[in-house]
N, CA, C and O atoms as a Maestro MAE file, in Angstrom:
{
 s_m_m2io_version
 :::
 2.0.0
}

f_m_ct {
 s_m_title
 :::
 protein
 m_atom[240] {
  # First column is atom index #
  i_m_mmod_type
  r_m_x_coord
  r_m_y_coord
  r_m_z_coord
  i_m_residue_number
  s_m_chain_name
  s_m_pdb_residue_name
  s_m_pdb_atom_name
  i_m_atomic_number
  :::
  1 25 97.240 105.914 -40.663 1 A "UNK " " N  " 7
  2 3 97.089 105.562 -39.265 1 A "UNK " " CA " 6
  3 2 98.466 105.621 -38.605 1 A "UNK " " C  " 6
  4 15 99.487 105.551 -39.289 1 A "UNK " " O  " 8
  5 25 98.499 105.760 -37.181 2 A "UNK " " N  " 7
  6 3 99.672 105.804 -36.698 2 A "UNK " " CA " 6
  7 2 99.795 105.202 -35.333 2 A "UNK " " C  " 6
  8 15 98.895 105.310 -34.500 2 A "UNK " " O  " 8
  9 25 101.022 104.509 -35.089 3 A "UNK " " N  " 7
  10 3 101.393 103.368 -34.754 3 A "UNK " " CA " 6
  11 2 102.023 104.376 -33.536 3 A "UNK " " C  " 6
  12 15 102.763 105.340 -33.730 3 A "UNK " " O  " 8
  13 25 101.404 103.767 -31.923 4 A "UNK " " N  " 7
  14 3 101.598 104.554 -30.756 4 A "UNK " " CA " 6
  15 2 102.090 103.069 -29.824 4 A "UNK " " C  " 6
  16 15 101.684 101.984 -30.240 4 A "UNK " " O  " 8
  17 25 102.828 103.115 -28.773 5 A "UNK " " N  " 7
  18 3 103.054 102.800 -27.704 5 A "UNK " " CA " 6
  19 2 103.036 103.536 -26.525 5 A "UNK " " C  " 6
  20 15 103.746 104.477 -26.172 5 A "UNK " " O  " 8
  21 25 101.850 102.801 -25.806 6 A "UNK " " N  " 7
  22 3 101.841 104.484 -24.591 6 A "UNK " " CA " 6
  23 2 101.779 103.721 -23.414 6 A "UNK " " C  " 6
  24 15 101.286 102.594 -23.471 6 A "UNK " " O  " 8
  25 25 102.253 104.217 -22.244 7 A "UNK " " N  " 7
  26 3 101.916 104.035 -20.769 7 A "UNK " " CA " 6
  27 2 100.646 104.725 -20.527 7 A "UNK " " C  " 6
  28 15 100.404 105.818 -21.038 7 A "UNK " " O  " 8
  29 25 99.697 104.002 -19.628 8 A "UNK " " N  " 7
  30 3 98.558 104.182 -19.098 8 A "UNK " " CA " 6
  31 2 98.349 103.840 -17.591 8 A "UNK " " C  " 6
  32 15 98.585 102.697 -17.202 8 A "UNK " " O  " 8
  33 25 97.892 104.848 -16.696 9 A "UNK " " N  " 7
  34 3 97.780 104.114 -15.376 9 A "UNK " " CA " 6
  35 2 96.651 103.181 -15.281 9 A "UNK " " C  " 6
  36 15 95.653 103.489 -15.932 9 A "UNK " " O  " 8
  37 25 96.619 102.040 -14.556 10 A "UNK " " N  " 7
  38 3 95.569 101.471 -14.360 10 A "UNK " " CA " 6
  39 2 94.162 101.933 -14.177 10 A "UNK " " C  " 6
  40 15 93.402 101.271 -14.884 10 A "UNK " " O  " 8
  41 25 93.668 102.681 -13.594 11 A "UNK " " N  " 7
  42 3 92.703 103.398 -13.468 11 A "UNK " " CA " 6
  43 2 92.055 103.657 -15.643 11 A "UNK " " C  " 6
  44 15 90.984 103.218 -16.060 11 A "UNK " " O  " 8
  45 25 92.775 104.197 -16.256 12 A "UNK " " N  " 7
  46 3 92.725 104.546 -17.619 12 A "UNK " " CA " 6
  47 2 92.731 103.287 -18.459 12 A "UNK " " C  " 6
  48 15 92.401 103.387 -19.640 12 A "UNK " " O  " 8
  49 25 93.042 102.224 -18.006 13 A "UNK " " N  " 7
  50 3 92.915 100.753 -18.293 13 A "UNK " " CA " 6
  51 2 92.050 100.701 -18.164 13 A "UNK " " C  " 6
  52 15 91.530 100.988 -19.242 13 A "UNK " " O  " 8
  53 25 91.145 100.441 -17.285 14 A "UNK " " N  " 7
  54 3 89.835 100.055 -16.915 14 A "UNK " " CA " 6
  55 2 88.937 101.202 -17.693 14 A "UNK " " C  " 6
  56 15 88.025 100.638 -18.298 14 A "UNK " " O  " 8
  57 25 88.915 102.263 -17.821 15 A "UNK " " N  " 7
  58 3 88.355 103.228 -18.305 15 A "UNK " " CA " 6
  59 2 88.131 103.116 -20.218 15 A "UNK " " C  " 6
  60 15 87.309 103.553 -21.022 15 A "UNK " " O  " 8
  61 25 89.413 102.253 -20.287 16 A "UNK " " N  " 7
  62 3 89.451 101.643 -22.371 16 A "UNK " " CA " 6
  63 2 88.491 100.591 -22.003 16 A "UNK " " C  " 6
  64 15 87.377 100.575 -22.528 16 A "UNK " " O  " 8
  65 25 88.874 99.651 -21.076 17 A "UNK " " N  " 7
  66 3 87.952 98.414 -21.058 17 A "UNK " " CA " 6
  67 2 86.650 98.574 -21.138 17 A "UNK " " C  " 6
  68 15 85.990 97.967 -21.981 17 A "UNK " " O  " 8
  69 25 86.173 99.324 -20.360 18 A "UNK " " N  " 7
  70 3 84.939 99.628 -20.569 18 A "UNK " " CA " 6
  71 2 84.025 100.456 -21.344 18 A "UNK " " C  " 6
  72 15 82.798 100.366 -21.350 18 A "UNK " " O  " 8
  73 25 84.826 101.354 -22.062 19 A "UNK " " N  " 7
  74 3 84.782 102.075 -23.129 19 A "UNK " " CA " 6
  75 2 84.258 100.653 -24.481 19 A "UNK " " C  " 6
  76 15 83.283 100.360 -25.173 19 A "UNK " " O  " 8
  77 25 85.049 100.372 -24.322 20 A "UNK " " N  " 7
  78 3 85.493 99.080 -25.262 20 A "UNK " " CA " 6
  79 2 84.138 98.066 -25.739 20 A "UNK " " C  " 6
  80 15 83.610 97.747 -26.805 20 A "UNK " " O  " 8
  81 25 83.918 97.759 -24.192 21 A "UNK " " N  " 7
  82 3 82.867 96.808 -24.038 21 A "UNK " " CA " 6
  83 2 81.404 97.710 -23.834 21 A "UNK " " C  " 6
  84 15 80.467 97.170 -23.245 21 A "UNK " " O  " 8
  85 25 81.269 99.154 -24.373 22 A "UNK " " N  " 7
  86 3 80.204 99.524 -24.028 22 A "UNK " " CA " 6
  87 2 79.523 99.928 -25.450 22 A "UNK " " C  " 6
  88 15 78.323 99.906 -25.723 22 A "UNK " " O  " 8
  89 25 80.671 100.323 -26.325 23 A "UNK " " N  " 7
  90 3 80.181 100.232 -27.444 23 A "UNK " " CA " 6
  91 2 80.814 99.832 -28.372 23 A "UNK " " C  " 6
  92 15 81.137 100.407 -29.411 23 A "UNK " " O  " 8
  93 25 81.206 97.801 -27.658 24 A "UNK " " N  " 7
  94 3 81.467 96.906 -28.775 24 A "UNK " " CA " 6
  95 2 82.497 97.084 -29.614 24 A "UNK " " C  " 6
  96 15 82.171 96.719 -30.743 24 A "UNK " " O  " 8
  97 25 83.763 97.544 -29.552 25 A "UNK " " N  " 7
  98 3 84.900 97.909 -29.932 25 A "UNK " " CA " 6
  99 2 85.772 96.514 -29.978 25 A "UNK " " C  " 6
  100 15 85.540 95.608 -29.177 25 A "UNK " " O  " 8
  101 25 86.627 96.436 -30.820 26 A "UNK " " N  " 7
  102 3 87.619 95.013 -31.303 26 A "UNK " " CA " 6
  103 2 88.767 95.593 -30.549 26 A "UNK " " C  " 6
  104 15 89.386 94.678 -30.005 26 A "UNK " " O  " 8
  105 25 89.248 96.671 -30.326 27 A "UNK " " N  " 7
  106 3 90.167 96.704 -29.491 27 A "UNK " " CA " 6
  107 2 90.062 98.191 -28.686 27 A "UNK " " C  " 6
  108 15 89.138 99.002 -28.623 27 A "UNK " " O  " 8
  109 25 91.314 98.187 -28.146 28 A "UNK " " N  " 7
  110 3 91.663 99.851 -27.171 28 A "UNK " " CA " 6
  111 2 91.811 100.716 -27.976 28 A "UNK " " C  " 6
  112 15 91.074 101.676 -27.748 28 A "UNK " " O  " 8
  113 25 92.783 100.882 -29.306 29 A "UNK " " N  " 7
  114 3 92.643 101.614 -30.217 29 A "UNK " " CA " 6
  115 2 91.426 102.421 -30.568 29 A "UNK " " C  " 6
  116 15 91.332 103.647 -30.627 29 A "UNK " " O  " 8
  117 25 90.448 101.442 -30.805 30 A "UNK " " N  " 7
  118 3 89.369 101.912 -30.867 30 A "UNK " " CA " 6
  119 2 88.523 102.855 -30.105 30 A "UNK " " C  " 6
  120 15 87.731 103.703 -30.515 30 A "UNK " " O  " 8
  121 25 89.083 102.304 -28.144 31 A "UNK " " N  " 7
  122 3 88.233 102.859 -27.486 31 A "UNK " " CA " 6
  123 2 89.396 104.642 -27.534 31 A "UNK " " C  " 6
  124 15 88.997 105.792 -27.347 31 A "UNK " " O  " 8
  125 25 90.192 104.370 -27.710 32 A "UNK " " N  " 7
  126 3 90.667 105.545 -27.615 32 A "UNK " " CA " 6
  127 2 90.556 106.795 -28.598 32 A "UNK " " C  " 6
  128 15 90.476 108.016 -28.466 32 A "UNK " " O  " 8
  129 25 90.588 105.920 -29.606 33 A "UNK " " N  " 7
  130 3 89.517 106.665 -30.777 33 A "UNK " " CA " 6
  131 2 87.931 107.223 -30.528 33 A "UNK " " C  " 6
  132 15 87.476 108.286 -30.951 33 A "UNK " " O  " 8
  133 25 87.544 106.667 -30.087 34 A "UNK " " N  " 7
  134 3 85.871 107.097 -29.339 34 A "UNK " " CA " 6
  135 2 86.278 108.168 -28.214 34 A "UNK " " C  " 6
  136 15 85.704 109.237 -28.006 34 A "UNK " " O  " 8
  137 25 87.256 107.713 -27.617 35 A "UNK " " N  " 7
  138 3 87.317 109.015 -26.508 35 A "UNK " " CA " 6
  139 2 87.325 110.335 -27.491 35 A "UNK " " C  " 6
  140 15 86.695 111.393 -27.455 35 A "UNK " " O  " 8
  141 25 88.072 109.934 -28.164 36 A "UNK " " N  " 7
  142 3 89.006 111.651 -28.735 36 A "UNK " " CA " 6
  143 2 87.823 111.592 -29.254 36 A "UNK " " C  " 6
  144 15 87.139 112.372 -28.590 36 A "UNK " " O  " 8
  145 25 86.871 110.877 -30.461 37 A "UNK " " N  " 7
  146 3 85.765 111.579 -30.899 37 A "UNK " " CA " 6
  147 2 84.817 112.355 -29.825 37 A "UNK " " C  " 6
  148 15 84.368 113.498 -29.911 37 A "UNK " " O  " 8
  149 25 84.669 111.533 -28.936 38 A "UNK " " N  " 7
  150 3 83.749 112.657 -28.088 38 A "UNK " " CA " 6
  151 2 84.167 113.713 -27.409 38 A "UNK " " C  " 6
  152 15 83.663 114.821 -27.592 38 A "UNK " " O  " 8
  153 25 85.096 113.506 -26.580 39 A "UNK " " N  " 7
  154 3 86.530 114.964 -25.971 39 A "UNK " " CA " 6
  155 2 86.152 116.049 -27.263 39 A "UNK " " C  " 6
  156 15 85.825 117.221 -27.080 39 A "UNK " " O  " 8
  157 25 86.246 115.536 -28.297 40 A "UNK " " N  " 7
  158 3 86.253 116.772 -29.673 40 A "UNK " " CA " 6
  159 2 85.022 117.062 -29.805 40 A "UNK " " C  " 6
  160 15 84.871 118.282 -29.752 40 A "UNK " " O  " 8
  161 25 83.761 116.318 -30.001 41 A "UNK " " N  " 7
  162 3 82.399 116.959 -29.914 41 A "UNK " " CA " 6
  163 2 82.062 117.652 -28.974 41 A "UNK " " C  " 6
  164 15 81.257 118.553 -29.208 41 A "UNK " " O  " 8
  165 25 82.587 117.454 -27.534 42 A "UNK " " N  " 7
  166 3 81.716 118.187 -26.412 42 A "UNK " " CA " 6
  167 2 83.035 118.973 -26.138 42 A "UNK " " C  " 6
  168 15 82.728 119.507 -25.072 42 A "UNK " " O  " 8
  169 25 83.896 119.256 -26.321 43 A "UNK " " N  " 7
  170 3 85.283 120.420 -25.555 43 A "UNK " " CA " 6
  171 2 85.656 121.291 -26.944 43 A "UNK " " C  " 6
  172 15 85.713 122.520 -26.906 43 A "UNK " " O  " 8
  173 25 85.836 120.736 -27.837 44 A "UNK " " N  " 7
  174 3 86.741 121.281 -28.495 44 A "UNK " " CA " 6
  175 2 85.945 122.109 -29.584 44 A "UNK " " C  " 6
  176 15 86.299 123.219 -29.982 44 A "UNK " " O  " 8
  177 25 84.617 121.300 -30.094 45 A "UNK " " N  " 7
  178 3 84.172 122.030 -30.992 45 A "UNK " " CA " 6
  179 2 83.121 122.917 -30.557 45 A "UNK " " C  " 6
  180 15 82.464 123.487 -31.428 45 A "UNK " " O  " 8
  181 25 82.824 123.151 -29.152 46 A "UNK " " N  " 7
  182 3 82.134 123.811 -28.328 46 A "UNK " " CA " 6
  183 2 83.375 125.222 -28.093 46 A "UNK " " C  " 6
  184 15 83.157 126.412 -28.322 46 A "UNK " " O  " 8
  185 25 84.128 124.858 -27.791 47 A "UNK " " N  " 7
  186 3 85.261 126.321 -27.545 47 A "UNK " " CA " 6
  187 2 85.532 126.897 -28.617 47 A "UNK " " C  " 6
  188 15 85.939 128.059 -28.639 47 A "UNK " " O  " 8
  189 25 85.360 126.214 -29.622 48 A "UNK " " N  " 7
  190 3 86.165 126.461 -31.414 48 A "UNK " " CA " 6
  191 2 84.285 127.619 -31.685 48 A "UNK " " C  " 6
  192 15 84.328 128.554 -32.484 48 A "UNK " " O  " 8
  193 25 83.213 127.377 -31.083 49 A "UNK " " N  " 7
  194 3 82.214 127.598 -32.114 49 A "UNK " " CA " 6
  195 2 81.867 129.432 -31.781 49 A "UNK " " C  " 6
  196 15 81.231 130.204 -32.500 49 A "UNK " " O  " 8
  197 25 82.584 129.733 -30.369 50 A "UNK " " N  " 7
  198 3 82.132 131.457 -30.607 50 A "UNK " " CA " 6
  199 2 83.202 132.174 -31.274 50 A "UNK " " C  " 6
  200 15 83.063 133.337 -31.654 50 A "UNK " " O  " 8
  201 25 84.089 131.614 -31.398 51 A "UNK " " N  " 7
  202 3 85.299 132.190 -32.161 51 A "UNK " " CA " 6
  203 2 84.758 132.367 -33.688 51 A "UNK " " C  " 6
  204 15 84.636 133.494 -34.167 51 A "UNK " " O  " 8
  205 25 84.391 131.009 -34.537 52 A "UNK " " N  " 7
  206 3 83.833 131.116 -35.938 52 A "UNK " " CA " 6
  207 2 82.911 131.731 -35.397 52 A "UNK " " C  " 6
  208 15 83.231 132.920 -35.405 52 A "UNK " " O  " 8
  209 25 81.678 131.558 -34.800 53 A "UNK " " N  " 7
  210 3 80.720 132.971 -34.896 53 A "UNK " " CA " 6
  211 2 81.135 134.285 -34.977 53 A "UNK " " C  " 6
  212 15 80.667 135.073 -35.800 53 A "UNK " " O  " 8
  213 25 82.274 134.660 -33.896 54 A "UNK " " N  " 7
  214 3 82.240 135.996 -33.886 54 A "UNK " " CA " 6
  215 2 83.022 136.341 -35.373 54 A "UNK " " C  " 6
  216 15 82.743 137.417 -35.903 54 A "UNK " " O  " 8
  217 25 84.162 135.279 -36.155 55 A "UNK " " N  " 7
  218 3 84.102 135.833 -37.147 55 A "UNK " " CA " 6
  219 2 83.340 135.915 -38.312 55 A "UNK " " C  " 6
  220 15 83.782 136.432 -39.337 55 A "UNK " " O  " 8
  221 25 82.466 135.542 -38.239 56 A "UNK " " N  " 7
  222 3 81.461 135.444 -39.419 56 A "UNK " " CA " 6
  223 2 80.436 136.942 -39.130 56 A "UNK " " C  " 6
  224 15 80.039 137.715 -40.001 56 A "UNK " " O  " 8
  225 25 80.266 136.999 -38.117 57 A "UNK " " N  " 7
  226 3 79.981 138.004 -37.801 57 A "UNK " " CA " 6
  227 2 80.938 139.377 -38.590 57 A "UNK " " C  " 6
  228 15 80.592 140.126 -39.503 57 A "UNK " " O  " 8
  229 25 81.834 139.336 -38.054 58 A "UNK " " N  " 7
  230 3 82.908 140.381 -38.656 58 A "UNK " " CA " 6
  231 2 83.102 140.345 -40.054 58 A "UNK " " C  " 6
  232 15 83.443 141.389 -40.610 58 A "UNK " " O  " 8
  233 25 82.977 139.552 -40.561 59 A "UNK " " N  " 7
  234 3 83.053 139.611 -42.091 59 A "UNK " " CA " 6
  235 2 81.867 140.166 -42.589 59 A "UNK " " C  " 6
  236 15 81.958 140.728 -43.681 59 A "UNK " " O  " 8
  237 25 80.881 140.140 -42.090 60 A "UNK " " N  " 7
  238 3 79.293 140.205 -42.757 60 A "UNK " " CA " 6
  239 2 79.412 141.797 -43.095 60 A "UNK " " C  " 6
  240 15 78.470 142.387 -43.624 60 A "UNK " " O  " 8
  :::
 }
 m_bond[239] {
  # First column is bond index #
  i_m_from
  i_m_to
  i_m_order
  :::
  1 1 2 1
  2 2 3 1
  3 3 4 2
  4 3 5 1
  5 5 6 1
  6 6 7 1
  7 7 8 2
  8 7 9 1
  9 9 10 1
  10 10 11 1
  11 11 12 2
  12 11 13 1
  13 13 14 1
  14 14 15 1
  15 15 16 2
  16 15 17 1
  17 17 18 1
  18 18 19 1
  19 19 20 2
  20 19 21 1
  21 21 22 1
  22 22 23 1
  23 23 24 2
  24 23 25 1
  25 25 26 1
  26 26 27 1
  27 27 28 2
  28 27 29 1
  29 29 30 1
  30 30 31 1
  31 31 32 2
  32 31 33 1
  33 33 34 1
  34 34 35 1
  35 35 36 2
  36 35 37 1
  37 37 38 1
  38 38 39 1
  39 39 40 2
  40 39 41 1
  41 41 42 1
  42 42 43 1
  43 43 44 2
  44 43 45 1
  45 45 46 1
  46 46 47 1
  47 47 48 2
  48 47 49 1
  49 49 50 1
  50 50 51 1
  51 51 52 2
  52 51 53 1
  53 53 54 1
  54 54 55 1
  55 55 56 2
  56 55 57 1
  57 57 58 1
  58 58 59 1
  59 59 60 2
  60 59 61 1
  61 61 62 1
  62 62 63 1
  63 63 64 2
  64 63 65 1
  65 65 66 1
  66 66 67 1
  67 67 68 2
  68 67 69 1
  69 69 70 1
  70 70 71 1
  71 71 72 2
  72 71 73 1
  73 73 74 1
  74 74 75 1
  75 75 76 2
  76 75 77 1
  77 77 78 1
  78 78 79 1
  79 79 80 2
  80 79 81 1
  81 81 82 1
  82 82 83 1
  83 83 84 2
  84 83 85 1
  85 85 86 1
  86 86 87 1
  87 87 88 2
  88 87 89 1
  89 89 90 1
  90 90 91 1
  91 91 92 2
  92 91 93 1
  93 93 94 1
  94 94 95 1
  95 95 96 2
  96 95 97 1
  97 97 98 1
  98 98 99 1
  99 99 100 2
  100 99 101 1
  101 101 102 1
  102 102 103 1
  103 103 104 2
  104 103 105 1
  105 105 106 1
  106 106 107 1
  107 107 108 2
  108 107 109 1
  109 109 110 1
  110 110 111 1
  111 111 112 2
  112 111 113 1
  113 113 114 1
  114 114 115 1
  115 115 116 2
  116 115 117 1
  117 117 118 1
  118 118 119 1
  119 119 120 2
  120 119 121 1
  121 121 122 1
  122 122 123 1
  123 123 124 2
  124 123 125 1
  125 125 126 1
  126 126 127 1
  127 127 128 2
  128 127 129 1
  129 129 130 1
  130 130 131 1
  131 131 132 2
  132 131 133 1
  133 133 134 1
  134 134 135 1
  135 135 136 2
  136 135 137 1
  137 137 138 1
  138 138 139 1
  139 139 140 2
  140 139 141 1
  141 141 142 1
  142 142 143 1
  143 143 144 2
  144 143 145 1
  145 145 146 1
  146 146 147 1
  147 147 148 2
  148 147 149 1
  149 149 150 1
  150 150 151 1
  151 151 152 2
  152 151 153 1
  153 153 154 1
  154 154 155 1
  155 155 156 2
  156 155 157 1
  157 157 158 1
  158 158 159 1
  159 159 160 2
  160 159 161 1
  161 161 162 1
  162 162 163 1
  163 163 164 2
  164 163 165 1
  165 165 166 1
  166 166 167 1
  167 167 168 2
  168 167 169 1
  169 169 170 1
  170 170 171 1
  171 171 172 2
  172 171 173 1
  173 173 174 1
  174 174 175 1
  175 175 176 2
  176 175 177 1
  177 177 178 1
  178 178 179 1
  179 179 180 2
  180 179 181 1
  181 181 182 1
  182 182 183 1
  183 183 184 2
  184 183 185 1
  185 185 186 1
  186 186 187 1
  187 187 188 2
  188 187 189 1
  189 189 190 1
  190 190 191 1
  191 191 192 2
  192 191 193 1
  193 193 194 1
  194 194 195 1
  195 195 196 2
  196 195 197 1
  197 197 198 1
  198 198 199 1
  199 199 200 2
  200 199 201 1
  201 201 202 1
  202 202 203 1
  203 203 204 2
  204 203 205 1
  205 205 206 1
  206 206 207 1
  207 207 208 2
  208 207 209 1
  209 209 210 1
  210 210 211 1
  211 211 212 2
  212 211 213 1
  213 213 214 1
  214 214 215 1
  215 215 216 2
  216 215 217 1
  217 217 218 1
  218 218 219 1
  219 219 220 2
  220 219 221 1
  221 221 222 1
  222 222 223 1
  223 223 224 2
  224 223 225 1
  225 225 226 1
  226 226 227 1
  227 227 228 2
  228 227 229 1
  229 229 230 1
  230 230 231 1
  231 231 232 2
  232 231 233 1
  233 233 234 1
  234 234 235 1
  235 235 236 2
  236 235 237 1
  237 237 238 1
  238 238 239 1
  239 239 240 2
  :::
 }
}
């Protein structure tokens, strides 16, 4: 695990808080952890998935 100190604008405060309190999280860490899990399910592994298709494709 790794040990962060970050500035956040208020607006992004409120945005952990409620993160936090929506699905029951012990702290911000957490909610920030839930962000990145979902940011990565819906952005990242959505842009990542025609790339492995098209190479699987190419290998075949």
């Amino acid at each position: 695990m790794v040990k962060a100190i970050i500035d956040v604008k208020e607006e992004t405060n409120q945005v952990l808080n409620i993160i936090k309190a929506k699905f029951g999280l012990k702290d911000k860490s957490q909610a920030i952890d839930k962000m990145a899990e979902e940011y990565s399910e819906k952005v990242l592994e959505f842009e990542l998935r025609p790339k492995v298709l098209s190479s699987f494709k190419e290998e075949k």
